[in-house]
C-alpha positions in Angstrom: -162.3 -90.2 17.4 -159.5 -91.6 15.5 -156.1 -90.7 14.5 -156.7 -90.9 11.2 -159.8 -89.0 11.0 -158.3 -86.2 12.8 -155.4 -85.9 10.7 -158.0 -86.1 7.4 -160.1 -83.3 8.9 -156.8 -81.5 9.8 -155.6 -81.5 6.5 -159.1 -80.4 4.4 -159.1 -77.5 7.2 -155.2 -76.5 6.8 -156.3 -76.7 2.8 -159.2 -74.6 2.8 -157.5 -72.1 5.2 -154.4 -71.5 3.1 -156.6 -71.7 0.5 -158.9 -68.9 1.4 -155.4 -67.0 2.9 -153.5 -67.4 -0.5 -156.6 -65.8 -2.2 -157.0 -62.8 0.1 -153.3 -62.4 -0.4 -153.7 -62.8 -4.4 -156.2 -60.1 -4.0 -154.6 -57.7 -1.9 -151.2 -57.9 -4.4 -153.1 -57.2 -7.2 -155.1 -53.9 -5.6 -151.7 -52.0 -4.5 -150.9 -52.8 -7.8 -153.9 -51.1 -9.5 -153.5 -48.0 -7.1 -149.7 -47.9 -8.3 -151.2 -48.2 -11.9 -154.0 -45.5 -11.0 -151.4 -43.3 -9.0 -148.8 -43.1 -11.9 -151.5 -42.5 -14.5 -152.8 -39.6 -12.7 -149.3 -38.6 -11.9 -148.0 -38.6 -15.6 -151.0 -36.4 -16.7 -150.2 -33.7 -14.0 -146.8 -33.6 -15.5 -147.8 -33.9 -18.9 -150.3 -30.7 -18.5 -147.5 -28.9 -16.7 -145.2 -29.1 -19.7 -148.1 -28.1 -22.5 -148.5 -24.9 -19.6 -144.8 -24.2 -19.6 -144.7 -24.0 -23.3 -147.6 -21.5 -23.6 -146.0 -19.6 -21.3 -142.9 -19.6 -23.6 -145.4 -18.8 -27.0 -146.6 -16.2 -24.8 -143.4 -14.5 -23.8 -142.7 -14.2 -27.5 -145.6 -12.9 -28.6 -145.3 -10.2 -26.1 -141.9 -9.7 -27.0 -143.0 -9.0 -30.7 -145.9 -7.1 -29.6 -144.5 -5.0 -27.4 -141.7 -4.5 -30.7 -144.3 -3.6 -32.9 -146.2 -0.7 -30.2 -143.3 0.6 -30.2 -142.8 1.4 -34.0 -147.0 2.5 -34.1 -147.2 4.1 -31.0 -147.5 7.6 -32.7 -149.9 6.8 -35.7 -154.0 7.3 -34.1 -155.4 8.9 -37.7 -155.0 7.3 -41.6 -156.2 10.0 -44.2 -157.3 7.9 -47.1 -158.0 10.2 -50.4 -161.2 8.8 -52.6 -160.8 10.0 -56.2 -164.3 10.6 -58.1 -163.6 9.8 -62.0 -166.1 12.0 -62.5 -166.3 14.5 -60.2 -163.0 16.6 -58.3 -161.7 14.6 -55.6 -162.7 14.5 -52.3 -160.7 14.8 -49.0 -162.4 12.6 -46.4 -160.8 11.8 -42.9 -161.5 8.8 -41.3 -160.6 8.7 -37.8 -159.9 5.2 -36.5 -160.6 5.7 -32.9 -164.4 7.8 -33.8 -166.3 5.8 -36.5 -168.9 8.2 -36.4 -166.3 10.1 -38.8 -167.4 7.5 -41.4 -169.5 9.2 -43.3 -168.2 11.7 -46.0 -169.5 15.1 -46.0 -171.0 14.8 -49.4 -173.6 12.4 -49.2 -174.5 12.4 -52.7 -171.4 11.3 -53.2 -171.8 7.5 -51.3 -172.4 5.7 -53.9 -168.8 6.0 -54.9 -167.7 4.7 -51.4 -168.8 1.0 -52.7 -165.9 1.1 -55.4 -163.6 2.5 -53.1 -164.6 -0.4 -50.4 -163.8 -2.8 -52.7 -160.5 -1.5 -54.1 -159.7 -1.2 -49.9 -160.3 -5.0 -49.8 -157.7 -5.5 -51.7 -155.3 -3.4 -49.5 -156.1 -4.8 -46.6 -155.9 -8.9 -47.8 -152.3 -7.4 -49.1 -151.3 -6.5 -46.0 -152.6 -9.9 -43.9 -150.6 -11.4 -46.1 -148.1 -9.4 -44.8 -148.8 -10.0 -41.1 -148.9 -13.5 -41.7 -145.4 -13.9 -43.1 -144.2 -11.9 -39.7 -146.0 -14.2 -37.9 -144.1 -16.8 -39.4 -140.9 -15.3 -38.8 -141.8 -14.9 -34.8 -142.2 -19.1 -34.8 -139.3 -19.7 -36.4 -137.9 -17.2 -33.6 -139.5 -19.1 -30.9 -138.0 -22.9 -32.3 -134.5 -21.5 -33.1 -134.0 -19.1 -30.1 -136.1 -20.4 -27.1 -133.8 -22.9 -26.0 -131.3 -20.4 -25.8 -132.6 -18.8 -22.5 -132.2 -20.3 -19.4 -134.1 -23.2 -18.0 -134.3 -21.0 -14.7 -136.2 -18.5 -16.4 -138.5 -20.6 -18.6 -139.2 -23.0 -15.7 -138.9 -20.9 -12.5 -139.3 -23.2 -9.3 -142.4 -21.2 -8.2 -144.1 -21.5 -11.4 -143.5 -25.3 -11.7 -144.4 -25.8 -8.0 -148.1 -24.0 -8.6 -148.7 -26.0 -11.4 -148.1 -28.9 -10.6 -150.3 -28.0 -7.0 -152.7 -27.1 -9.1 -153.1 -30.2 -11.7 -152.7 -32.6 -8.8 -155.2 -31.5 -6.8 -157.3 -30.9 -9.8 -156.6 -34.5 -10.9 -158.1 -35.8 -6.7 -154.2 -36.1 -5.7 -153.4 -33.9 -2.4 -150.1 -35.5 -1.5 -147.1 -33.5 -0.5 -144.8 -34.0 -3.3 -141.0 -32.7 -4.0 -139.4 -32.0 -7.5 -136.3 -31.0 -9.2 -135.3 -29.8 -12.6 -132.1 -32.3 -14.3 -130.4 -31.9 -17.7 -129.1 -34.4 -20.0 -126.3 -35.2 -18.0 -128.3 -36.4 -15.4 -127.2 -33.1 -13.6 -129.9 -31.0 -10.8 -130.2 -27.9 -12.2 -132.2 -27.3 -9.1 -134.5 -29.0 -6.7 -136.6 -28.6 -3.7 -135.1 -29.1 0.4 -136.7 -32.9 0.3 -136.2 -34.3 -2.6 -134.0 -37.7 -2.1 -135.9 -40.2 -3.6 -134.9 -43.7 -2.3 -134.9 -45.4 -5.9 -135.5 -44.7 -9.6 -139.0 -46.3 -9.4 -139.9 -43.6 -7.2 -139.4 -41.1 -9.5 -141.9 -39.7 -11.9 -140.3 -37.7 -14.9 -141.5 -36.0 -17.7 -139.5 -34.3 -20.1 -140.2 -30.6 -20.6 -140.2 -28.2 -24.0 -139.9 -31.9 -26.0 -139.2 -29.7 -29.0 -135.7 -28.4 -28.3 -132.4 -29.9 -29.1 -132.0 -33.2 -27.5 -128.3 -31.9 -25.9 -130.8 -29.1 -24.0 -133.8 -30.9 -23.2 -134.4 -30.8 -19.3 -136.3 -33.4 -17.6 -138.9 -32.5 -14.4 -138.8 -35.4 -12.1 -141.0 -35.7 -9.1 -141.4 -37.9 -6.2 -143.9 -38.4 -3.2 -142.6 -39.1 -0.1 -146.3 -40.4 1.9 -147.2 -42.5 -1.5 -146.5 -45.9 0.4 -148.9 -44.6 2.8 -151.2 -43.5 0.3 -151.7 -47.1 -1.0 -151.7 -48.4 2.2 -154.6 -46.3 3.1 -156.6 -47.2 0.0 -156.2 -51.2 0.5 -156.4 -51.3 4.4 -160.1 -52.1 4.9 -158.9 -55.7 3.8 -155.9 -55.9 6.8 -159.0 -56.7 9.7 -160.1 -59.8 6.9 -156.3 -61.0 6.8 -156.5 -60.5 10.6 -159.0 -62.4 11.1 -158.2 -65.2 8.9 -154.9 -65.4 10.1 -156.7 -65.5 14.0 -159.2 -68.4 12.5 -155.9 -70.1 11.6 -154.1 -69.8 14.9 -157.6 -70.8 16.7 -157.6 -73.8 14.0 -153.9 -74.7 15.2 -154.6 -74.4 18.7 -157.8 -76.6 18.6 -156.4 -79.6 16.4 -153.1 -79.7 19.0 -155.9 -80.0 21.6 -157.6 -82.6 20.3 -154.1 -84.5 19.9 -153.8 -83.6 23.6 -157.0 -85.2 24.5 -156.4 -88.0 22.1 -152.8 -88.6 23.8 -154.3 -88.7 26.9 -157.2 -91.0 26.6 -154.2 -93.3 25.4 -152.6 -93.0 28.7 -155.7 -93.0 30.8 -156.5 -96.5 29.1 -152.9 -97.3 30.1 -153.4 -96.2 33.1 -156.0 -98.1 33.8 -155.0 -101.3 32.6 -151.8 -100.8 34.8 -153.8 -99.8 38.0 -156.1 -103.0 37.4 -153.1 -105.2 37.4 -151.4 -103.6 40.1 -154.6 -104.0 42.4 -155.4 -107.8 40.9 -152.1 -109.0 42.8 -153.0 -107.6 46.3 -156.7 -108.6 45.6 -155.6 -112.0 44.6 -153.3 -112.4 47.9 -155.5 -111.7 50.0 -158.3 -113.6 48.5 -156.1 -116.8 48.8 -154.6 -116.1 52.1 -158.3 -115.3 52.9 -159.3 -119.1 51.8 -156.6 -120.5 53.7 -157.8 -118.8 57.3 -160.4 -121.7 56.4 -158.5 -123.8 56.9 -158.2 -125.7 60.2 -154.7 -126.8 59.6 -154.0 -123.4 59.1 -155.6 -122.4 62.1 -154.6 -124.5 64.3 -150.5 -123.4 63.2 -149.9 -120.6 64.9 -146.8 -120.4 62.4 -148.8 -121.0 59.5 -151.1 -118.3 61.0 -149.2 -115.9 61.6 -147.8 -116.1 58.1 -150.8 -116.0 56.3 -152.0 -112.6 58.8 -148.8 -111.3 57.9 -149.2 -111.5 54.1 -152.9 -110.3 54.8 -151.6 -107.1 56.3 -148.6 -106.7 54.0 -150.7 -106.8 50.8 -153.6 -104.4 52.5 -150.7 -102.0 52.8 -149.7 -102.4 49.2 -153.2 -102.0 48.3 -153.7 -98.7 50.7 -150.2 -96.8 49.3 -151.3 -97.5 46.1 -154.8 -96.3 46.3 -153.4 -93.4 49.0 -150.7 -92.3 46.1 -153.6 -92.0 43.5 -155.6 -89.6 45.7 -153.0 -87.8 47.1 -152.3 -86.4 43.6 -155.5 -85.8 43.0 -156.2 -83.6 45.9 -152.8 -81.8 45.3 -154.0 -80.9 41.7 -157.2 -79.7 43.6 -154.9 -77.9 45.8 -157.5 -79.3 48.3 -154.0 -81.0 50.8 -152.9 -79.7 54.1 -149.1 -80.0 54.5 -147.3 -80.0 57.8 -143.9 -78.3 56.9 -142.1 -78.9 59.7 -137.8 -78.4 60.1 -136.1 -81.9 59.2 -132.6 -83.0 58.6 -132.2 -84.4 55.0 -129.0 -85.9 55.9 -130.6 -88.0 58.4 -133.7 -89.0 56.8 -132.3 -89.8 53.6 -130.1 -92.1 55.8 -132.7 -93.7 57.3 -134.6 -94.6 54.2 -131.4 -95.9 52.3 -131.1 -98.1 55.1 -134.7 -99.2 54.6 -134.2 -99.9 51.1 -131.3 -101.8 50.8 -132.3 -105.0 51.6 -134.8 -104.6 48.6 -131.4 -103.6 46.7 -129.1 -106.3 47.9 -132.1 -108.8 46.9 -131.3 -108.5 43.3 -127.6 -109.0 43.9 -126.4 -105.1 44.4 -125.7 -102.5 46.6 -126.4 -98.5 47.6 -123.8 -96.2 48.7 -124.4 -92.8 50.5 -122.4 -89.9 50.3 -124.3 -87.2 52.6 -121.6 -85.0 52.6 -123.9 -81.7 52.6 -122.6 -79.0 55.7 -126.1 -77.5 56.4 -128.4 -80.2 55.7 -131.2 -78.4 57.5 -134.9 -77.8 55.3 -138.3 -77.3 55.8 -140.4 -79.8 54.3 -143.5 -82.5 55.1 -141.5 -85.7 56.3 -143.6 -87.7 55.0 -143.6 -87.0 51.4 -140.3 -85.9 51.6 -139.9 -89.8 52.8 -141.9 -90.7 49.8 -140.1 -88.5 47.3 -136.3 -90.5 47.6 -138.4 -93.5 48.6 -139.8 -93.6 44.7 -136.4 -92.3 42.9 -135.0 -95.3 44.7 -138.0 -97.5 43.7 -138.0 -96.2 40.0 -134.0 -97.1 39.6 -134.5 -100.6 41.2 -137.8 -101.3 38.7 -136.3 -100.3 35.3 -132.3 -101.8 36.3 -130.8 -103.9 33.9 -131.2 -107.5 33.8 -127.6 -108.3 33.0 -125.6 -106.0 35.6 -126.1 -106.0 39.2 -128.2 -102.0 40.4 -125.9 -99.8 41.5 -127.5 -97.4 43.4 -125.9 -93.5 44.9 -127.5 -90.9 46.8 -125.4 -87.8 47.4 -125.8 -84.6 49.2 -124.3 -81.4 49.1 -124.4 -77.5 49.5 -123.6 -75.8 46.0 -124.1 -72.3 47.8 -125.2 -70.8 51.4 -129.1 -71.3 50.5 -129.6 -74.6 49.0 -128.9 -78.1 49.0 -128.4 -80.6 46.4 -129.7 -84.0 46.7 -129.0 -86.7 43.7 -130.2 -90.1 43.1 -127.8 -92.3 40.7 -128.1 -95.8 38.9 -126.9 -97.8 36.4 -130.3 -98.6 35.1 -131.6 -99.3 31.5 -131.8 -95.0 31.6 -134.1 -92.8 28.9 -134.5 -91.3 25.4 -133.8 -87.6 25.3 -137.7 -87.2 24.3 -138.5 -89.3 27.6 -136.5 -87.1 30.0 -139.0 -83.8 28.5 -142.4 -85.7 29.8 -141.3 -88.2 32.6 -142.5 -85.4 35.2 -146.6 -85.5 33.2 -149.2 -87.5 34.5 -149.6 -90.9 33.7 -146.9 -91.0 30.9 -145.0 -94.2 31.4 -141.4 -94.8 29.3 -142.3 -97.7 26.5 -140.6 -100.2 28.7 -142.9 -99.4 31.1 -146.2 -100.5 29.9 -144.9 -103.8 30.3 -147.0 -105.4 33.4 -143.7 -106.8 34.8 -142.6 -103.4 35.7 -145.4 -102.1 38.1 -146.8 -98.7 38.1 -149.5 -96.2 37.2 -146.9 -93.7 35.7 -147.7 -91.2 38.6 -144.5 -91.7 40.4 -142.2 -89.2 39.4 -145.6 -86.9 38.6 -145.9 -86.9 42.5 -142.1 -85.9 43.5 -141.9 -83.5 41.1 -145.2 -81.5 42.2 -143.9 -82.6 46.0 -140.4 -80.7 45.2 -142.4 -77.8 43.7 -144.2 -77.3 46.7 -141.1 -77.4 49.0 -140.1 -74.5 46.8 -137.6 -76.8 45.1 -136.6 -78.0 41.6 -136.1 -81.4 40.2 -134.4 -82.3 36.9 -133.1 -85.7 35.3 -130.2 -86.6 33.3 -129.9 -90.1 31.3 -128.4 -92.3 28.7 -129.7 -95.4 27.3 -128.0 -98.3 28.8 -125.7 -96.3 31.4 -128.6 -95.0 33.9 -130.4 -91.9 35.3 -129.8 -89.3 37.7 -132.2 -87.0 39.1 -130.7 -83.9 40.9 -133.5 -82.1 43.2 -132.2 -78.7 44.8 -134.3 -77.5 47.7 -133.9 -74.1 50.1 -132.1 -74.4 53.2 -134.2 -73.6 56.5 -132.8 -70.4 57.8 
């Protein structure tokens, strides 16, 4: 697959996920904010009803003020005598007794059809004195708006009074939440208020201001808060947290797979690589041996047993190319199998680093420079496979002859030393053409070859450094590089001591 048509399907999929995201979190916003809306509107007519209770119970403690007033000034009166005057006829006395009414009818009853007159003359009595109740009436409401703010809010608003009602409304209203209240004045003051009310912020705060009708320098305001309403909402809106969830986990798996497939993509680059390197690193063994193969033919060559011997020679130097080459490949192969013996045995890194430098610098001096060693390590003593312990320093020294600079003679160093009790310290200098910053974090991956190193004129499959630093892992080891472009490389590689 292309770059390009992974980065188009990447980006309709990052679209239609943030899309879909953006949406559920549009959604989400605006349900808390109808259950806010819903929550306050029930709120507000709980506390509205409270304060239309409140103020009958202030009507009704003045009513029963005024009637208990007014029981007191009839207490004593149970009988009326009412006197019915015949124009006619003498009067007559006729008691009515208003607790019997079977003392209704007069004693005369030839005489009831008197008692119709009289009924109506009685209406008029009686309308006279409604009248006359009513204007009291009137007097006790002018008493209740002049007077009622006069008594304190204590007493017209008790705490246990306000707390039951307001119980009573919520529940009634489908809202069971513990709540907490207090009682404030103009002034902002707490005339009182329950053990856990400290609300956090003025929007927490419901308030509705009780007996509206009194002065506005004694009006009292009841403000109310709920400390679990956060959790409230929460609880009404979180069937939509496993969809978010979910979303969010489609986006992560949506990350993950499109930085695979970059992966993959990366590394079918450096497998072709790869495999363009390894076919022109085998080409010029192949080709060697091919030639040197036609000129055994030849029986001038073979009858030279100079010439033959130089043509065997390059036979058998090229076959060994060929075999390290192809023996390097597998070897890394079977190590990522974990499928390869290893013969740990005790060596002295001193010494074999010694003997290898003095392998290697005739390859060094070819190209005009030189190699110091400075194995000044006490306890040089480790436990290690010589031979790819060999093959470890052999390709640092390899690697900082390939990529030296044209211009300036290589300058290789190889130092040892003990920076503690337990460990030793081996580094490999140069004064190559050194690495990028972003270089020195892959230069230990598979196949992954600095840009000057695609170049065919610098050999290699890019599984060099790969190998030692697996080979340095299994020794129980660690390798890590230093470098600056034009100035060179160093690669420090601390191993245990053998105790």
């Amino acid at each position: 697959m292309k770059r390009s048509t992974i980065w188009i399907l990447t980006v309709v999929m990052a679209i239609a996920l943030l899309g879909l995201l953006a949406m559920q979190i549009v959604y989400l916003e605006k349900m808390v904010a109808m259950r806010n809306s819903q929550f306050s509107e029930i709120v507000m007519r709980s506390l509205y009803s409270v304060s239309t209770m409140l103020e009958q119970n202030e009507t009704q403690y003045f009513l029963d003020q005024d009637l208990a007033e007014a029981e007191q000034t009839y207490s004593g009166t149970q009988q009326k005598s009412f006197t019915f005057n015949d124009p006619h006829e003498a009067a007559i006395d006729t008691t009515i007794n208003t607790e019997d009414p079977s003392t209704l009818r007069p004693a005369n009853l030839n005489r009831l059809k008197n008692l119709n007159d009289t009924y109506q003359r009685k209406q008029e009595i009686l309308k006279g004195q409604y009248l006359y109740q009513k204007s009291l009436l009137n007097e006790v409401i002018l008493t209740i708006l002049n007077h009622s703010s006069d008594r304190p809010i204590q007493e017209r608003a008790d705490s246990a009074t306000v707390a039951s009602y307001l119980r009573s409304e919520l529940e009634f209203n489908g809202l069971t939440l513990p709540f907490e209240f207090a009682i404030v004045n103009r002034a902002n003051g707490v005339v009182y208020k329950t053990d856990g009310y400290s609300p956090m912020s003025q929007q927490d705060v419901y308030t509705q201001v009780l007996f509206p009708n009194d002065p506005k320098s004694k009006q009292n305001t009841l403000n109310v808060t709920f400390p679990n309403k956060s959790d409230y909402i929460f609880s009404s809106v979180k069937f939509l947290v496993p969809s978010l969830a979910f979303t969010f986990l489609l986006l992560g798996v949506f990350l993950y797979t499109i930085s695979l497939a970059f992966k993959q993509k990366k590394l079918s680059e450096i497998k072709n690589d790869f495999i363009n390197n390894m076919t022109h690193e085998f080409k010029t063994p192949i080709s060697s041996i091919s030639i040197a193969a036609q000129m055994l033919n030849d029986d001038s060559v073979r009858k030279s047993p100079e010439m033959l011997k130089h043509v065997s020679g390059v036979i058998n130097d090229e076959t060994k190319r060929l075999r390290f080459q192809v023996e390097k490949v597998l070897q890394l192969s079977l190590f990522d199998r974990k499928n390869a013996t290893m013969r740990l045995e005790e060596e002295d890194a001193n010494a074999n680093i010694y003997s290898i430098i003095n392998t290697f610098k005739l390859k060094v001096e070819k190209y005009g420079g030189h190699i110091n060693a400075n194995l000044d390590a006490e306890d040089p003593i480790i436990k290690v496979d010589k031979m790819h312990f060999t093959n470890v320093i052999f390709n640092l020294l390899d690697n900082a002859v390939k990529y030296r600079r044209e211009d300036v003679p290589p300058e290789l160093t190889v130092t040892t030393v003990n920076p503690d009790e337990d460990h030793i310290q081996i580094t490999v200098a140069d004064n190559g053409i050194g690495m990028k910053r972003e270089d020195l974090k892959k230069i230990f991956e598979k196949f992954y070859r600095v840009s000057t190193g695609n170049l065919h004129d610098v050999k290699g499959f890019g599984l060099g450094l790969a190998y030692v630093n697996k080979m340095i892992d299994l020794f129980g080891g660690s390798i890590r590089a230093e470098s600056e472009v034009n100035k060179g490389s160093k690669f420090i590689i601390t191993l245990p001591l053998y105790k």
